[in-house]
C-alpha positions in Angstrom: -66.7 107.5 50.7 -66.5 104.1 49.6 -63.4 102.7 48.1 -62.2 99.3 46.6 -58.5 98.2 46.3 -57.5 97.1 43.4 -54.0 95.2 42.9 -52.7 95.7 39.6 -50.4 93.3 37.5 -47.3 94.7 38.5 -48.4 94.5 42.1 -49.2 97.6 42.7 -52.2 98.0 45.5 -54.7 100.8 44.3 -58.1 102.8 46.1 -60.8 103.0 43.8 -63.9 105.1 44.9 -66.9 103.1 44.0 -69.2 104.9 42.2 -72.2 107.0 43.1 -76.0 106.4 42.5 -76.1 109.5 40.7 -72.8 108.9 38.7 -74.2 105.6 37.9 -77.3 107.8 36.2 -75.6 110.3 35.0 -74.3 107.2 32.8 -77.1 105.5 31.9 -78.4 108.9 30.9 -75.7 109.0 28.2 -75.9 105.6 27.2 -79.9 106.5 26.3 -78.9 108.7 24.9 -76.4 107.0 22.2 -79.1 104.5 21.9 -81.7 107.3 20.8 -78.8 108.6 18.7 -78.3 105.0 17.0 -82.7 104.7 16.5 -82.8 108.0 14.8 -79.8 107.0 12.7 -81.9 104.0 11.6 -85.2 106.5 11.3 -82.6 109.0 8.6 -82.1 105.9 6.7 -85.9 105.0 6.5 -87.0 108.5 5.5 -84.0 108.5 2.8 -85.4 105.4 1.6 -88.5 106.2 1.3 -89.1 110.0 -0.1 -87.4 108.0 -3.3 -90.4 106.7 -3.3 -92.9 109.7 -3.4 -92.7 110.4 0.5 -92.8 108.8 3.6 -96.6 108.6 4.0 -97.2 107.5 0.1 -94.6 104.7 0.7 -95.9 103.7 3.9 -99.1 103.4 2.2 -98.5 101.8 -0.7 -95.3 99.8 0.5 -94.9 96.6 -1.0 -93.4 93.7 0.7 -89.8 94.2 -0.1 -90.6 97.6 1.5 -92.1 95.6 4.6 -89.1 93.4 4.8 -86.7 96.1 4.9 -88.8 98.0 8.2 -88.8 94.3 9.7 -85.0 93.8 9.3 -84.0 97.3 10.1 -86.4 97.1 13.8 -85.0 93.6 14.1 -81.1 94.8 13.8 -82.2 97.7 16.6 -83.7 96.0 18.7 -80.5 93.1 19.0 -78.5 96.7 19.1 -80.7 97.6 22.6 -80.7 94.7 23.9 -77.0 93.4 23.6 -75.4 97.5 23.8 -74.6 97.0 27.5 -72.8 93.2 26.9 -71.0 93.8 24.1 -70.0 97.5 25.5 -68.8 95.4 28.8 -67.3 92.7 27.7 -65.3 94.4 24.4 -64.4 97.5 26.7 -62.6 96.7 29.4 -66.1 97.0 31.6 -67.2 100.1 30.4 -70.3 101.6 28.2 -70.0 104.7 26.3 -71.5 106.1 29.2 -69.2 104.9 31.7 -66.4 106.0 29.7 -68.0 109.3 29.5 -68.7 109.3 33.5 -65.2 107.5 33.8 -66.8 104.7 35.8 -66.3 100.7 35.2 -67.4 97.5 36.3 -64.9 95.7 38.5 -64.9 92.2 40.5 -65.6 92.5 43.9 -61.6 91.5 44.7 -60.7 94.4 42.0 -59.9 92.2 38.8 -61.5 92.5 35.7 -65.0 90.9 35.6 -65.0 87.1 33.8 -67.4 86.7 31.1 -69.9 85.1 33.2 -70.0 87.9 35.5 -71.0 90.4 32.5 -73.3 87.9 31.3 -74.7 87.7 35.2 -74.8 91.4 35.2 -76.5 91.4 31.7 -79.2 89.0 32.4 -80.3 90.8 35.9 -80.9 94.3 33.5 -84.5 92.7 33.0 -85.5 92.6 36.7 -83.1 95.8 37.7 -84.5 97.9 34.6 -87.2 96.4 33.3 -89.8 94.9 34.7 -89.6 97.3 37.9 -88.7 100.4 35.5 -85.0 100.7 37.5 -86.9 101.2 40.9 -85.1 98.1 41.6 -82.0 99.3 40.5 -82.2 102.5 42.3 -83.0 101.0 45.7 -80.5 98.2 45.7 -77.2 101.2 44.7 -79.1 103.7 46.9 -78.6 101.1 50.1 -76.3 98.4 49.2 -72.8 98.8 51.1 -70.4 98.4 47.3 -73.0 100.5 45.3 -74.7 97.4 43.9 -78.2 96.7 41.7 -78.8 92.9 42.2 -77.2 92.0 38.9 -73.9 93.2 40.7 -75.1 91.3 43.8 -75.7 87.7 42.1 -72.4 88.3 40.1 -69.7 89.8 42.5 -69.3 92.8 40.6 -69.4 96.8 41.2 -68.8 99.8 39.4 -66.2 102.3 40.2 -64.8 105.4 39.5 -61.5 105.1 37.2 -59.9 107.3 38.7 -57.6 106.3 42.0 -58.5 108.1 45.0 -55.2 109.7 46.2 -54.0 107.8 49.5 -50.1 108.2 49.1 -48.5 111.1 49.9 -47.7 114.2 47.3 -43.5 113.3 47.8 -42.8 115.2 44.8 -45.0 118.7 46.0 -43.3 118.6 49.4 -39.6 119.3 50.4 -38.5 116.3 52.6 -38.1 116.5 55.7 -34.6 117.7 57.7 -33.9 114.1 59.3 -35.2 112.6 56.4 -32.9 109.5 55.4 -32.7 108.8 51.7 -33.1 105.5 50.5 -31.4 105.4 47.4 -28.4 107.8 47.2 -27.7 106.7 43.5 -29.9 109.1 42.7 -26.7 111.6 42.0 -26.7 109.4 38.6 -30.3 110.9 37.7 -30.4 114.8 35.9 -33.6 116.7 35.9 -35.1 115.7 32.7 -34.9 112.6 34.0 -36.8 113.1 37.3 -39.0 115.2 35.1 -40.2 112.3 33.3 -40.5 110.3 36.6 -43.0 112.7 37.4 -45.0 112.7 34.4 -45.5 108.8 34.5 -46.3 109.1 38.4 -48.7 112.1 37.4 -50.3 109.7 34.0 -50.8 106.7 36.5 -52.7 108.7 38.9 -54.8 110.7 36.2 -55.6 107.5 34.0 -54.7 104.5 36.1 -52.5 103.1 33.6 -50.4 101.0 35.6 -48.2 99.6 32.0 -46.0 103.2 32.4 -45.3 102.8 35.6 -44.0 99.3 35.4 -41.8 100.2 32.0 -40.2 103.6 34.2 -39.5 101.5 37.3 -37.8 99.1 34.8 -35.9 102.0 33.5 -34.2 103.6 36.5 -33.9 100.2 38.8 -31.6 99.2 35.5 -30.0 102.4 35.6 -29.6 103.1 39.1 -28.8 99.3 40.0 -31.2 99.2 42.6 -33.8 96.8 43.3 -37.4 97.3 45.4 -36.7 97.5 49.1 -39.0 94.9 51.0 -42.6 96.2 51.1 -42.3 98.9 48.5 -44.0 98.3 44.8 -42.8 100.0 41.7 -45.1 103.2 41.8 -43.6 103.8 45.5 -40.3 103.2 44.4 -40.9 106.1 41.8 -42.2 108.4 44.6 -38.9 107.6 46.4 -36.7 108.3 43.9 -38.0 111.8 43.2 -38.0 112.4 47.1 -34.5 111.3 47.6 -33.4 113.3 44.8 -35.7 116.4 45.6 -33.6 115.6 49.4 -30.6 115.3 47.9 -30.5 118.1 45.4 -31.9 121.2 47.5 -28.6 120.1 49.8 -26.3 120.5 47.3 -25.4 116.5 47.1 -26.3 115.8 43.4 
């Protein structure tokens, strides 16, 4: 499985698997699909247009050129909806199509930071030889043996697509008793109840579930106040969280808090 590390705001270091070929399809299946969901949206509004006019077929017949204008303008505004959907969906949403979202996938930097604008517009630009003018055979060969999981656009920009959610590569503290010669880093723990380690968990569960680094931050921020302590050397704030719950999980099932 391939993974990419991604180092968050707050410091905090972070696997990511990079996604699949077939994830990456199973997305692009969905955004088609939207896309066929947004042209027969626009075919509705033509036929209710129209049957005001004595049906479909009569109107088409006999339309006049306000009638032409309004098909031109209306192909016009779906075809600029095609061909920008991927950009705007990128660039607006954090990396991510409706079909990503759906498939919980997004485009990254190569170093795990949020593409620039001219790497979405890189990607963007490469959709014509990935997609269309080779009908995604291109595409499909370049994820299928690319190290990252890369079609060229990624390639020329520096940019992949991964799975949003981390790939688990700390230890379950909080499912695990510690061990019997296990030495507790921060004994102020005794000033914690269970409602608070309860919520500990919940952020520590949230981050790993949606990635959403913010609640880990604000919770560290929380209990360092509270506890007076500070990060040991080496240890970031989603750690120190772990540690806490540990070293009262310790502490706790030996009667010391």
């Amino acid at each position: 499985m391939q993974t990419i590390k991604i180092r968050t705001s707050q410091n905090i270091e972070i696997d990511y698997e990079v996604a699949s070929l077939g994830d990456r399809i199973l997305g692009r299946i969905v955004d088609m699909g939207v896309l066929l969901g947004i042209f027969y949206v626009f075919y509705i509004i033509l036929i209710i247009t129209f049957l005001g006019s004595g049906g479909l077929y009569k109107a088409l017949s006999s339309m006049g050129k306000g009638i032409q204008v309004t098909l031109i303008v209306i192909a016009i505004v779906y075809f600029i909806a095609y061909l920008f959907y991927d950009l705007v969906c990128e660039v607006f949403f954090n990396g991510q199509s409706i079909g990503k979202y759906a498939i919980k996938m997004k485009v990254v930097s190569l170093n795990g930071s949020r593409p620039t604008l001219g790497q979405f517009v890189i990607r963007w630009v490469f959709r014509l030889l990935d997609f269309g003018i080779t009908f995604s055979v291109c595409a499909i060969i370049a994820v299928a043996v690319s190290k990252k999981k890369q079609r060229i656009g990624d390639l020329i920009a520096g940019t992949t697509v991964i799975k949003t959610i981390p790939v688990a590569t700390l230890n379950e503290l909080y499912f695990s008793a510690p061990e019997d010669d296990y030495e507790p880093i921060f004994n102020q723990v005794n000033n914690l109840s269970d409602n608070d380690i309860s919520l500990i968990i919940e952020v520590i569960n949230n981050f790993k579930e949606t990635g959403n680094n913010v609640v880990v931050f604000d919770m560290a921020q929380k209990v360092k106040q509270h506890l007076s302590i500070e990060n040991p050397k080496g240890m970031n704030d989603f750690i120190l969280l772990q540690t806490v719950v540990k070293d009262y999980t310790y502490l706790t099932s030996r009667g010391a808090v």
